[in-house]
PDB file of N, CA, C and O in Angstrom:
ATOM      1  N   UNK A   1    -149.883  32.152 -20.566  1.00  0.00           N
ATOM      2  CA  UNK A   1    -150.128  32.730 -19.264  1.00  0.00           C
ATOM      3  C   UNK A   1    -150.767  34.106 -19.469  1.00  0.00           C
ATOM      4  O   UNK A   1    -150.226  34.972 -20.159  1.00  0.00           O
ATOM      5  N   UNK A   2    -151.875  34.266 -18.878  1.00  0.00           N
ATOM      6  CA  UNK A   2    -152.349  35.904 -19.144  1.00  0.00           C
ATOM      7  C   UNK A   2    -151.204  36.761 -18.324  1.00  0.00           C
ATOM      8  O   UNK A   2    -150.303  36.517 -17.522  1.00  0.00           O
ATOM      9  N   UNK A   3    -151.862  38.106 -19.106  1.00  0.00           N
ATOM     10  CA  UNK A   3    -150.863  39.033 -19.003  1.00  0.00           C
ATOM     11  C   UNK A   3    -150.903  39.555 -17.443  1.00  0.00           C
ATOM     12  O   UNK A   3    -149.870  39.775 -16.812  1.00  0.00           O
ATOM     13  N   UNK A   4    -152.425  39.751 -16.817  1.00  0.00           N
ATOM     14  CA  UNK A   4    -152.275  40.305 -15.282  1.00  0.00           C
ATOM     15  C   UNK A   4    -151.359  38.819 -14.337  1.00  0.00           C
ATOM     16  O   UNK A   4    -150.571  39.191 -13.468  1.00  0.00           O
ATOM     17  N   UNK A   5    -151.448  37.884 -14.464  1.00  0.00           N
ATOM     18  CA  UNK A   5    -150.961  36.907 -13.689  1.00  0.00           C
ATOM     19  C   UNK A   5    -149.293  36.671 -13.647  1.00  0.00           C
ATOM     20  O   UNK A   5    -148.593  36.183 -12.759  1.00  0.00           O
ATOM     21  N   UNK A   6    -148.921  37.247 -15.046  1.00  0.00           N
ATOM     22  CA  UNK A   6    -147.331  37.620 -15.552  1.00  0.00           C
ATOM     23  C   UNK A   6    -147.101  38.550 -14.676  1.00  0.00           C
ATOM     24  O   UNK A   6    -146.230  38.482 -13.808  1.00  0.00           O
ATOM     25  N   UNK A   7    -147.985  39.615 -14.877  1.00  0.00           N
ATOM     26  CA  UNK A   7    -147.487  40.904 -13.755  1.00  0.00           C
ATOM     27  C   UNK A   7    -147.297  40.695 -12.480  1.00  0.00           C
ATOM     28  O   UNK A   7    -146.493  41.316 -11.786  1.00  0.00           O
ATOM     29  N   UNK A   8    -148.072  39.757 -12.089  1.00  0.00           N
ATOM     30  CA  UNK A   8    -148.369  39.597 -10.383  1.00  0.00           C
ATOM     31  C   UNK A   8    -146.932  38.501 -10.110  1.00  0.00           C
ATOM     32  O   UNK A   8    -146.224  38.804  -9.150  1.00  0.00           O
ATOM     33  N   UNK A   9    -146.560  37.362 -10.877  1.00  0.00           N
ATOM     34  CA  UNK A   9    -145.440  36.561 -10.936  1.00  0.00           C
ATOM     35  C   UNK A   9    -144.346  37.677 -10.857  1.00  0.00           C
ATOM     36  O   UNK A   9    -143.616  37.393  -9.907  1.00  0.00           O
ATOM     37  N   UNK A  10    -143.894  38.941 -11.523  1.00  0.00           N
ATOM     38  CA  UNK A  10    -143.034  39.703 -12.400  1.00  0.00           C
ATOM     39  C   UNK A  10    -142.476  40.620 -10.763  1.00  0.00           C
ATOM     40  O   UNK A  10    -141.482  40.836 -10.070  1.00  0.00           O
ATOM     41  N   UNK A  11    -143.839  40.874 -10.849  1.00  0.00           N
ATOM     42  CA  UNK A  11    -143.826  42.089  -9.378  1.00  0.00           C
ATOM     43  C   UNK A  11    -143.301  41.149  -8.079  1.00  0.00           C
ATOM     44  O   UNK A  11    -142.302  41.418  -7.414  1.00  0.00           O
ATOM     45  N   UNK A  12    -143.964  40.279  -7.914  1.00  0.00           N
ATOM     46  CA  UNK A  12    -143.120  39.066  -6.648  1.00  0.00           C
ATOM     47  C   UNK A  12    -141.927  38.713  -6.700  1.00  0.00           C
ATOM     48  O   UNK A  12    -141.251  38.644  -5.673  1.00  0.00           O
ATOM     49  N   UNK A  13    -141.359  38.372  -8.116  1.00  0.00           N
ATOM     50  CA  UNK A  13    -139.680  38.042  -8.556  1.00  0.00           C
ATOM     51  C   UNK A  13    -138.702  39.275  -7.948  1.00  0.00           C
ATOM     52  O   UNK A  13    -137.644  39.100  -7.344  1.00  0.00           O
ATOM     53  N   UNK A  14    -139.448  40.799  -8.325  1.00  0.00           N
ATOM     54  CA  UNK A  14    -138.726  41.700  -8.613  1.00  0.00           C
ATOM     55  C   UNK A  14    -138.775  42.624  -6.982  1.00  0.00           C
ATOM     56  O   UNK A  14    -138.117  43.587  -6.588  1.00  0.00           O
ATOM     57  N   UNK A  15    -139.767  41.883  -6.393  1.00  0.00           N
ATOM     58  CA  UNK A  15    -139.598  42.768  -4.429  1.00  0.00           C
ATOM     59  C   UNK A  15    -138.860  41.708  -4.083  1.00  0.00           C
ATOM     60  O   UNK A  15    -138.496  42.215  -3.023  1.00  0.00           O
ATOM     61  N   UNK A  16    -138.416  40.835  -4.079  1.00  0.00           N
ATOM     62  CA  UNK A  16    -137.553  39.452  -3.685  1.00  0.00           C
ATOM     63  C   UNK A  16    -136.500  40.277  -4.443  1.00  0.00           C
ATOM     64  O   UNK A  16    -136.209  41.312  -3.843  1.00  0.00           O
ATOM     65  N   UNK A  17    -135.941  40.114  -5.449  1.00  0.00           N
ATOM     66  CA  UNK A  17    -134.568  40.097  -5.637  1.00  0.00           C
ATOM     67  C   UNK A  17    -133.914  41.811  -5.662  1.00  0.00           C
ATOM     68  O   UNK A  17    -132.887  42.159  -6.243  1.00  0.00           O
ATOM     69  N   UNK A  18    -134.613  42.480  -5.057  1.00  0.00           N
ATOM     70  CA  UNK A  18    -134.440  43.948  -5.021  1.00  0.00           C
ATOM     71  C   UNK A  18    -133.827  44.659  -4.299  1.00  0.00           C
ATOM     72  O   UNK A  18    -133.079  45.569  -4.659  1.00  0.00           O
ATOM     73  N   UNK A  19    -134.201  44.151  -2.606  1.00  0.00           N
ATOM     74  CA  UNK A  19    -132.840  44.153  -1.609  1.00  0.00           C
ATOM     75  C   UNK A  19    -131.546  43.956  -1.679  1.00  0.00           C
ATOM     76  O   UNK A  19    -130.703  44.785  -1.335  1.00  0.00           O
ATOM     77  N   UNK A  20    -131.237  42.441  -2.294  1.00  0.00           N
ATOM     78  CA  UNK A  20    -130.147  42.116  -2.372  1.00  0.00           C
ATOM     79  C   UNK A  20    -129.148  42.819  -3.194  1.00  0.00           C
ATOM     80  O   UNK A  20    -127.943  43.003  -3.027  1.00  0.00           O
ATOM     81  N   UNK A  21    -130.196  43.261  -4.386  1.00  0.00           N
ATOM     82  CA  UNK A  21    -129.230  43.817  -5.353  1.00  0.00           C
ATOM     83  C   UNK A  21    -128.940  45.518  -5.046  1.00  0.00           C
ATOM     84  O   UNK A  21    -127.920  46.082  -5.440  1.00  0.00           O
ATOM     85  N   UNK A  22    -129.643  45.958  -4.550  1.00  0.00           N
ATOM     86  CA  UNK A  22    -129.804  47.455  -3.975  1.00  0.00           C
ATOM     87  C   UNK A  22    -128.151  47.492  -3.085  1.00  0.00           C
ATOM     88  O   UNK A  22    -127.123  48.160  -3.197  1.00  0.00           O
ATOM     89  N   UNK A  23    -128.589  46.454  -2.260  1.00  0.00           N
ATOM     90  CA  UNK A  23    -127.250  46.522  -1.012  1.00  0.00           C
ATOM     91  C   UNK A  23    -126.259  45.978  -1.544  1.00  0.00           C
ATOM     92  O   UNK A  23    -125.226  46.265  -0.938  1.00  0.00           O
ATOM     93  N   UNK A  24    -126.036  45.016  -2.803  1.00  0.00           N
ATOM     94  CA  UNK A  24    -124.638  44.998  -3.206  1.00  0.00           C
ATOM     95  C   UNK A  24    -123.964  46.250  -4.394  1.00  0.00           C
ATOM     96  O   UNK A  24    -122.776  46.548  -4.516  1.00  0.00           O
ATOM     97  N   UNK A  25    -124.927  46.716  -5.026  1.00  0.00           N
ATOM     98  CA  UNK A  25    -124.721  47.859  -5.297  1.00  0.00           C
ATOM     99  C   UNK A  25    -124.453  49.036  -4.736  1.00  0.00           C
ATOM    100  O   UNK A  25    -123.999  49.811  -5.577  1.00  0.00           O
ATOM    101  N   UNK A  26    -124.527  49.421  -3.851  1.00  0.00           N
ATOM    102  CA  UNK A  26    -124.374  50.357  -2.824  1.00  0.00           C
ATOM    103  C   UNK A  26    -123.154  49.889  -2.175  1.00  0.00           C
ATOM    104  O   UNK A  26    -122.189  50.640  -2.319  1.00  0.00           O
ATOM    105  N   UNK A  27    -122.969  48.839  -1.505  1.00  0.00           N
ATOM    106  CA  UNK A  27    -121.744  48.679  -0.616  1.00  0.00           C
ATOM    107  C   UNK A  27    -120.376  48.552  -1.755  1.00  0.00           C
ATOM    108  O   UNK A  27    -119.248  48.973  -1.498  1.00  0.00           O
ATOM    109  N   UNK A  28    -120.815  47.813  -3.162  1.00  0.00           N
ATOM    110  CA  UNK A  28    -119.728  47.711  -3.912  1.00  0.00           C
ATOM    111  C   UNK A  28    -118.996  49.187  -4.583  1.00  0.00           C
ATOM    112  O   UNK A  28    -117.791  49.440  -4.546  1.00  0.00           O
ATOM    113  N   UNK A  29    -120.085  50.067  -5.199  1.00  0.00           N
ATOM    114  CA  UNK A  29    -120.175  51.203  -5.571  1.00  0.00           C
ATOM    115  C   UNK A  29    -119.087  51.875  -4.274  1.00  0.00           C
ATOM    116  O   UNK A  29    -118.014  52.422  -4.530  1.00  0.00           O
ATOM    117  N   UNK A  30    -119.642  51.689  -2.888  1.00  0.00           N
ATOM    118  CA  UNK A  30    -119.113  52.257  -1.956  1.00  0.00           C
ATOM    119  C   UNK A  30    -117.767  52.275  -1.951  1.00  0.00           C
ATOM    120  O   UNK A  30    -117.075  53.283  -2.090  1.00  0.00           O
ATOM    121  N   UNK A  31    -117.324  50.986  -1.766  1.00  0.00           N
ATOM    122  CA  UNK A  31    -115.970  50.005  -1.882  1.00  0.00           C
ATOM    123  C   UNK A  31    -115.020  50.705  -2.753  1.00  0.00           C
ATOM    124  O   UNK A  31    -113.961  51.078  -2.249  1.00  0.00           O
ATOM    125  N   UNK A  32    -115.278  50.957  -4.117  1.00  0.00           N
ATOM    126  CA  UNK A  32    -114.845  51.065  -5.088  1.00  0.00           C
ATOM    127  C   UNK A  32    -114.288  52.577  -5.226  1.00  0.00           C
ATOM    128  O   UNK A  32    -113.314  52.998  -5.850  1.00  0.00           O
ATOM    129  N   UNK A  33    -115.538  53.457  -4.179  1.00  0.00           N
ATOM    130  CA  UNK A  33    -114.961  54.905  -4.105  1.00  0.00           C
ATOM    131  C   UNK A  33    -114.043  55.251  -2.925  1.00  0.00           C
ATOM    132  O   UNK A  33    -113.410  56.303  -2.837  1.00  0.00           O
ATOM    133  N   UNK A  34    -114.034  54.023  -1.820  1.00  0.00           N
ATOM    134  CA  UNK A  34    -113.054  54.202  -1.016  1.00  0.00           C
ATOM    135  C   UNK A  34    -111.890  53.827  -1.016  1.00  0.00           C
ATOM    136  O   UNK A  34    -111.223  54.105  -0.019  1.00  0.00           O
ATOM    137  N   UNK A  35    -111.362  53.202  -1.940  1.00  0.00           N
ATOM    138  CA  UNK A  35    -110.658  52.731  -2.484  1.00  0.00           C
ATOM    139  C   UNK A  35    -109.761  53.500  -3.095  1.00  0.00           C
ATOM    140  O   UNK A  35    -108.572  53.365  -2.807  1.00  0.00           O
ATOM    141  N   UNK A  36    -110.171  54.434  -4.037  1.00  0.00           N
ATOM    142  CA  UNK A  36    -110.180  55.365  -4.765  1.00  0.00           C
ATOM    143  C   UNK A  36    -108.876  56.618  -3.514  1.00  0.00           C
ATOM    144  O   UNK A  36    -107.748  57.108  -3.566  1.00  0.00           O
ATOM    145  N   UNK A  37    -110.036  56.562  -2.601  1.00  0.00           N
ATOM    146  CA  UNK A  37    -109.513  57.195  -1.680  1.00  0.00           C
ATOM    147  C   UNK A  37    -108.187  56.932  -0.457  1.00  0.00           C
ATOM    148  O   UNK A  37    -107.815  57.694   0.436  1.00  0.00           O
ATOM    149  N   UNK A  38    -107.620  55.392  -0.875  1.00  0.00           N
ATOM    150  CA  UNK A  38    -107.072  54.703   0.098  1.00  0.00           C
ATOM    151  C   UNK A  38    -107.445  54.724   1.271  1.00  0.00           C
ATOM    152  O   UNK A  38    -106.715  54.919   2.243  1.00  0.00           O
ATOM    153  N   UNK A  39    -108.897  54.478   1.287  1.00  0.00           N
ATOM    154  CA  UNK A  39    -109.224  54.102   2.815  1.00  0.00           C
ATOM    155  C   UNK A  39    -109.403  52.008   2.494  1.00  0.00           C
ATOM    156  O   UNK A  39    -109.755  51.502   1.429  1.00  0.00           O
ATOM    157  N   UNK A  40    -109.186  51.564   3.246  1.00  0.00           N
ATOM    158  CA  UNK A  40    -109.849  50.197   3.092  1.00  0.00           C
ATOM    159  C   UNK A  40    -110.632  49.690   4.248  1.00  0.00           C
ATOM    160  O   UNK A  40    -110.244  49.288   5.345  1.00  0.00           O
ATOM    161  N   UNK A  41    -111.817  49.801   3.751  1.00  0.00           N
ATOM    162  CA  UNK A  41    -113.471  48.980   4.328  1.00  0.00           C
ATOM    163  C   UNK A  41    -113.327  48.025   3.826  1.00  0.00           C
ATOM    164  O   UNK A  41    -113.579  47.842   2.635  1.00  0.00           O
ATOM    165  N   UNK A  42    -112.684  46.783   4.962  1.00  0.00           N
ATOM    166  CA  UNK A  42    -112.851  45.379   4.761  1.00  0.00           C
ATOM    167  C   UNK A  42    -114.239  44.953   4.841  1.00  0.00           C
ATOM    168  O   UNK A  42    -114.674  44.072   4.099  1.00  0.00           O
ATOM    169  N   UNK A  43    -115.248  45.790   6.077  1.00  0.00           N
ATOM    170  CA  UNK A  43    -116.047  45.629   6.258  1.00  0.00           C
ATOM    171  C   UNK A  43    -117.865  45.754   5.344  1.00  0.00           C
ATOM    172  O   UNK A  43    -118.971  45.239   5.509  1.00  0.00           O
ATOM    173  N   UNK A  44    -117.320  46.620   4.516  1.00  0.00           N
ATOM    174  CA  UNK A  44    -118.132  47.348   2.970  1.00  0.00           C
ATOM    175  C   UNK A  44    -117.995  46.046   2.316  1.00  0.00           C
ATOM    176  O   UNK A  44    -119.018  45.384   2.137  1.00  0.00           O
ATOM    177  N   UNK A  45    -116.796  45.571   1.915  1.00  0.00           N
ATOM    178  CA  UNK A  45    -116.308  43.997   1.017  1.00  0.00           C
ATOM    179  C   UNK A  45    -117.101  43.719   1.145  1.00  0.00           C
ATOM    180  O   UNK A  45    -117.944  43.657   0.251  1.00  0.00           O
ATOM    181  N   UNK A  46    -117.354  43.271   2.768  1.00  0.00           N
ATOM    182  CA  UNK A  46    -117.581  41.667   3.528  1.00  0.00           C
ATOM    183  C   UNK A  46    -119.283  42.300   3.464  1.00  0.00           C
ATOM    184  O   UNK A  46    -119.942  41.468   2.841  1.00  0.00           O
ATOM    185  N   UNK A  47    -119.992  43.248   3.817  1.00  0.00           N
ATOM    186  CA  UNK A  47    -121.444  43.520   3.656  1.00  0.00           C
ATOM    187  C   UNK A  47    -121.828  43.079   2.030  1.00  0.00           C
ATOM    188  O   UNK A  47    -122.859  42.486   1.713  1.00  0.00           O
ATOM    189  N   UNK A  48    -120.384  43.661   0.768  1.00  0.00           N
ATOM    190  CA  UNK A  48    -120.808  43.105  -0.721  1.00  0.00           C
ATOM    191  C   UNK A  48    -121.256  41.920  -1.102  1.00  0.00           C
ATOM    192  O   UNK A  48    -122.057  41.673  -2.004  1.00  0.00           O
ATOM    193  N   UNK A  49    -120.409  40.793   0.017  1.00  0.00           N
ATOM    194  CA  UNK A  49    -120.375  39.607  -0.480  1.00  0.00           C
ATOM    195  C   UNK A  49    -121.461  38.621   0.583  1.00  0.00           C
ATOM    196  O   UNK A  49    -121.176  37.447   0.818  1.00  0.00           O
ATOM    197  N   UNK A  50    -122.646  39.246   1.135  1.00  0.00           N
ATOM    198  CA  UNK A  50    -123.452  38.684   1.811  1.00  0.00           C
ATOM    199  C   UNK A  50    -123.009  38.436   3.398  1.00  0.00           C
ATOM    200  O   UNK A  50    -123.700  37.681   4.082  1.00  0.00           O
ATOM    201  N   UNK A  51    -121.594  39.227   4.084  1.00  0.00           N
ATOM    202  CA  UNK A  51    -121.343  38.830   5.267  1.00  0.00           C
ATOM    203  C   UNK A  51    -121.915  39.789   6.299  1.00  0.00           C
ATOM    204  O   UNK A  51    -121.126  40.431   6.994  1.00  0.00           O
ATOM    205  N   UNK A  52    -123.243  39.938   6.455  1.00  0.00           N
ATOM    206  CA  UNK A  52    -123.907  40.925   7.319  1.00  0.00           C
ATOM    207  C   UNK A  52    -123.752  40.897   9.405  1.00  0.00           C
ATOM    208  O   UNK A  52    -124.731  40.805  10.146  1.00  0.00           O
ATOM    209  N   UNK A  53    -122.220  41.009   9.901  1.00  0.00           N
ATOM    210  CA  UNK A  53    -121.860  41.261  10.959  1.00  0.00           C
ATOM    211  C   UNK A  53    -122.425  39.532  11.375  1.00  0.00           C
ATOM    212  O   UNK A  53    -122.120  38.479  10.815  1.00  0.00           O
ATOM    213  N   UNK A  54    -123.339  39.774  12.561  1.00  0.00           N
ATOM    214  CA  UNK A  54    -123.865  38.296  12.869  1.00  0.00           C
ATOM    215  C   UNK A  54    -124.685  37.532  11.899  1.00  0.00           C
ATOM    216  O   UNK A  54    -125.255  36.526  12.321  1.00  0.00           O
ATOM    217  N   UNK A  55    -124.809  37.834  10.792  1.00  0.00           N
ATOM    218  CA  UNK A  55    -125.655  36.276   9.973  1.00  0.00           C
ATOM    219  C   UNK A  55    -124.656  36.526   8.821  1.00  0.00           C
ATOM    220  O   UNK A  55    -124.264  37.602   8.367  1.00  0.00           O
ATOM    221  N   UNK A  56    -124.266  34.956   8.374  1.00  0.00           N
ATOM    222  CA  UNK A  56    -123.563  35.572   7.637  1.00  0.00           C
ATOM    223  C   UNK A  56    -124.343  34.978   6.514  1.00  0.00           C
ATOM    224  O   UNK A  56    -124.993  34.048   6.989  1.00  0.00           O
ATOM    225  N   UNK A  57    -124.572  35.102   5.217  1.00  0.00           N
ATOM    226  CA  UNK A  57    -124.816  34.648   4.183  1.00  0.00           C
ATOM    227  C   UNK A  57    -124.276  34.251   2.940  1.00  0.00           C
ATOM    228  O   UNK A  57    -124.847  33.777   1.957  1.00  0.00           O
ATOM    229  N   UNK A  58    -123.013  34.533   3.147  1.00  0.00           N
ATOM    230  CA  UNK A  58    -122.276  34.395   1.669  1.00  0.00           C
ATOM    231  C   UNK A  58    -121.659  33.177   0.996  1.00  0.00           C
ATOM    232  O   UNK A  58    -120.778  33.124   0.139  1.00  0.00           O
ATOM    233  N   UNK A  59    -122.707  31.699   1.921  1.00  0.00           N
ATOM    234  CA  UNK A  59    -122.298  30.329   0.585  1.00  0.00           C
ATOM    235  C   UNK A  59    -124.019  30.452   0.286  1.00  0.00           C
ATOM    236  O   UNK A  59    -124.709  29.459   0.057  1.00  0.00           O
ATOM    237  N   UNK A  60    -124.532  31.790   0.334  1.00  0.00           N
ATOM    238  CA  UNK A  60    -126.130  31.302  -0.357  1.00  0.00           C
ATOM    239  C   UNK A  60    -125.995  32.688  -0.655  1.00  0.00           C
ATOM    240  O   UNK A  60    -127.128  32.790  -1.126  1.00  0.00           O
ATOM    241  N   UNK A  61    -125.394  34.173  -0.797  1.00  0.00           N
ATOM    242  CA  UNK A  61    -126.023  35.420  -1.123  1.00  0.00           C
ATOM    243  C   UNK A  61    -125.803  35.674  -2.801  1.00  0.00           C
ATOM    244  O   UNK A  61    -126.608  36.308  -3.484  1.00  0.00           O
ATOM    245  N   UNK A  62    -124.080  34.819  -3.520  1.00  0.00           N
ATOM    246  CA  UNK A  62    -124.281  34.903  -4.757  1.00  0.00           C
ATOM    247  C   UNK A  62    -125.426  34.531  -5.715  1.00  0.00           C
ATOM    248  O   UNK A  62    -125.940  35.172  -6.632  1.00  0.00           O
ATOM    249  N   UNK A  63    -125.720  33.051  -5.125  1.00  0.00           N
ATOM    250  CA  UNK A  63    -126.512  32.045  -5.527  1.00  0.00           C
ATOM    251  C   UNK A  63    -127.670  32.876  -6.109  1.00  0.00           C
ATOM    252  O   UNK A  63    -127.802  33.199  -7.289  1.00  0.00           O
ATOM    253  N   UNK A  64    -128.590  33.206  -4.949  1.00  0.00           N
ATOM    254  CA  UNK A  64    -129.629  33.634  -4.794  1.00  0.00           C
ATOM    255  C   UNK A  64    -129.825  35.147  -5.595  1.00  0.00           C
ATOM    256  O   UNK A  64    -130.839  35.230  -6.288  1.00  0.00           O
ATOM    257  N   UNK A  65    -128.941  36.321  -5.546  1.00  0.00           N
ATOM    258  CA  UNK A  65    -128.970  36.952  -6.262  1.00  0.00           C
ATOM    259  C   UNK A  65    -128.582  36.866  -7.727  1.00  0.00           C
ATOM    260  O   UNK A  65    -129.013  37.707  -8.516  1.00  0.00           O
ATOM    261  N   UNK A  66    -127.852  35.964  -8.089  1.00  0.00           N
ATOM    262  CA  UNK A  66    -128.153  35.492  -9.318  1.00  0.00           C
ATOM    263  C   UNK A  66    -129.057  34.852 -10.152  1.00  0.00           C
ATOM    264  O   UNK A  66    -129.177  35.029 -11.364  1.00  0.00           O
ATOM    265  N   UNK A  67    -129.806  33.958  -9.308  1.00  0.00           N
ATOM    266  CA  UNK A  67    -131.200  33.137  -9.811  1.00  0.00           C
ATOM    267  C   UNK A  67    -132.656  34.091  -9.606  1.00  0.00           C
ATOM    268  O   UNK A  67    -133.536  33.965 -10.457  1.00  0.00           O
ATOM    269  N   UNK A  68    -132.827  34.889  -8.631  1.00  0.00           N
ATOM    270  CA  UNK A  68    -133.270  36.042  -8.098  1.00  0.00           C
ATOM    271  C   UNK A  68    -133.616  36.748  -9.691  1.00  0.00           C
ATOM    272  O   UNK A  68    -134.741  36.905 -10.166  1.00  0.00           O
ATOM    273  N   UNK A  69    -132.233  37.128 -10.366  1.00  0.00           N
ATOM    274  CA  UNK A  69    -132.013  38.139 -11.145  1.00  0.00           C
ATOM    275  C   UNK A  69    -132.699  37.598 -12.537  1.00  0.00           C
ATOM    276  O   UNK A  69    -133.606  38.209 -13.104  1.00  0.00           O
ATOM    277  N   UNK A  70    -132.033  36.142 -13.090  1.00  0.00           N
ATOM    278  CA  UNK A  70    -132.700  35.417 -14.204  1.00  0.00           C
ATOM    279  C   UNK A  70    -133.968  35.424 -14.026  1.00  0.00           C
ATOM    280  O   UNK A  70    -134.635  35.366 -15.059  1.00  0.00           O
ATOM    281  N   UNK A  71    -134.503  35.474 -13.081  1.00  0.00           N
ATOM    282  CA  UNK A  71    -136.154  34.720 -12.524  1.00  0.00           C
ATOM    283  C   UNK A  71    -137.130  36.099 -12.967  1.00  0.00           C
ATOM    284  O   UNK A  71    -138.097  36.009 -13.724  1.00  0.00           O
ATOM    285  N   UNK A  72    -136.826  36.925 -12.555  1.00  0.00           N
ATOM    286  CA  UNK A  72    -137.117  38.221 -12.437  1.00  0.00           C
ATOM    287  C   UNK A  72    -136.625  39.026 -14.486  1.00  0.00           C
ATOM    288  O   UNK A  72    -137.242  39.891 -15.107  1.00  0.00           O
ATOM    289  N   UNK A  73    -135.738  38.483 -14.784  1.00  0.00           N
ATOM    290  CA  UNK A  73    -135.559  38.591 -16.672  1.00  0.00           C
ATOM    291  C   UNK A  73    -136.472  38.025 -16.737  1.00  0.00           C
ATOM    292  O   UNK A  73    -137.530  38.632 -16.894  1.00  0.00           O
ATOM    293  N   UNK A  74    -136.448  36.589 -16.641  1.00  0.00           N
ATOM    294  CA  UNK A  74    -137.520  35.824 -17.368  1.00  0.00           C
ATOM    295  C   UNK A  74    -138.598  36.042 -17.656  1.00  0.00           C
ATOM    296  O   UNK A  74    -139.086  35.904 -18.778  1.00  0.00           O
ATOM    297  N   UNK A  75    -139.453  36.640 -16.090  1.00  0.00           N
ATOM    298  CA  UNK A  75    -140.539  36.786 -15.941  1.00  0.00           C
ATOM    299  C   UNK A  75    -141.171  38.496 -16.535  1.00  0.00           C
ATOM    300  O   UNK A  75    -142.282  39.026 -16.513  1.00  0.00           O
ATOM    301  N   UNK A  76    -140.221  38.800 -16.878  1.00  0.00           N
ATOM    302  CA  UNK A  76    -140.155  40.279 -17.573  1.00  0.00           C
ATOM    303  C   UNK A  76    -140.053  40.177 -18.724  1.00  0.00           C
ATOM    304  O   UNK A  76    -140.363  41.192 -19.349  1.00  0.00           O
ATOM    305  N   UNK A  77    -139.572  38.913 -19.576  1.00  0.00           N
ATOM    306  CA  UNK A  77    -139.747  38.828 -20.979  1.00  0.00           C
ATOM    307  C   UNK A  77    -141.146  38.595 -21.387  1.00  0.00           C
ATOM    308  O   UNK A  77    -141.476  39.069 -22.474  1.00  0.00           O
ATOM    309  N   UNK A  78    -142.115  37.882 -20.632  1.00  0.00           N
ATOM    310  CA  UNK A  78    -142.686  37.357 -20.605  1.00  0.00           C
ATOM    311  C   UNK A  78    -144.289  38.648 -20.843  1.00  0.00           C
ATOM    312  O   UNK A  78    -145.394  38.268 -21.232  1.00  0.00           O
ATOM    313  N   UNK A  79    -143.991  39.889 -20.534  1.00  0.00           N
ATOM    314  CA  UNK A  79    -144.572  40.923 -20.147  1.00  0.00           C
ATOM    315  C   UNK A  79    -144.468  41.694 -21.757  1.00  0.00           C
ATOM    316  O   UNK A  79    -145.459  42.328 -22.119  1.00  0.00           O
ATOM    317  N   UNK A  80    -143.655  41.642 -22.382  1.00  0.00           N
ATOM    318  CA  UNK A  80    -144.037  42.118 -23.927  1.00  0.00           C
ATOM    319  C   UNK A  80    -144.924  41.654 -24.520  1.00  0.00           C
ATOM    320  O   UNK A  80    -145.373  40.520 -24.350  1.00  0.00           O
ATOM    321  N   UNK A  81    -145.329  42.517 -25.355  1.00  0.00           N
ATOM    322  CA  UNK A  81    -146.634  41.809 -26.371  1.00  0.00           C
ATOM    323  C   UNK A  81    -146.164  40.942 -27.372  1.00  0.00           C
ATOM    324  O   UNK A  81    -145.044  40.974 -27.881  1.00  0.00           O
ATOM    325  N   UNK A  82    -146.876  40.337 -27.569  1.00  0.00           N
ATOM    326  CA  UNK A  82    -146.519  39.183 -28.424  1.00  0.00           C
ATOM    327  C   UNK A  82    -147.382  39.821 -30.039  1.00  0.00           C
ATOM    328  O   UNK A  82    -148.485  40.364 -30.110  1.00  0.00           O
ATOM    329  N   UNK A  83    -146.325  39.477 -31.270  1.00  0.00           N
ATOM    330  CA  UNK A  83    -146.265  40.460 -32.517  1.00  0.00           C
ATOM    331  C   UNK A  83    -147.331  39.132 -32.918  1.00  0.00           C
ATOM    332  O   UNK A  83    -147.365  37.947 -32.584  1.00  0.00           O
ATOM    333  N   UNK A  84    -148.195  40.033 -33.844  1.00  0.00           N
ATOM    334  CA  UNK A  84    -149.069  39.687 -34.656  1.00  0.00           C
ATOM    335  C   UNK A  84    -149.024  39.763 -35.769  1.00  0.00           C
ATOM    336  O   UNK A  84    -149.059  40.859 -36.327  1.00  0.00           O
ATOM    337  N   UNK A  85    -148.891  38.064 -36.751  1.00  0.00           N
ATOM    338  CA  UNK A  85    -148.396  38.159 -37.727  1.00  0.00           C
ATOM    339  C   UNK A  85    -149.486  38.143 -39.129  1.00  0.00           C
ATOM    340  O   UNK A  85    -150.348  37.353 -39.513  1.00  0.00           O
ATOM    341  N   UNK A  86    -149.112  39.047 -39.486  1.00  0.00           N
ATOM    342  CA  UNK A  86    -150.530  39.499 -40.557  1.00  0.00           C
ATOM    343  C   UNK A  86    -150.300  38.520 -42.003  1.00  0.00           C
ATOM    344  O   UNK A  86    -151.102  38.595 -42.934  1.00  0.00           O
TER     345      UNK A  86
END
């Protein structure tokens, strides 16, 4: 596969799976410091685990951010140079 067409695959994987992981990082991170604090945000959890108020997503938000994440490795391994063997 040439290398600009890797990039263009690499860059599409990686604006797709970027949201998801942004906002479970953030709400979990969140979670974890309120916690800390004995407050409890059931509601922080439930945003971690894909339950966004009216839509909920969470028998497809693990899924997806996990395959999201491999897809997006993969396509990033793929972006090193390849060694030239003398």
């Amino acid at each position: 596969m040439p290398t600009t067409q890797s990039r263009i695959i690499h860059r599409r994987l990686t604006i797709v799976a970027f949201l998801p992981l942004l906002i479970t990082l953030i709400t979990g991170s969140m979670y974890s410091l309120l916690i800390l604090l004995d407050i409890d945000a059931i509601w922080i959890l439930k945003m971690h685990t894909g339950n966004f108020l009216i839509l909920n997503l969470q028998p497809f938000y693990s899924p997806v951010i996990g395959i999201s994440s491999l897809l997006a490795l993969i396509s990033g391994l793929f972006l090193f140079p390849k060694s030239k063997k003398t």
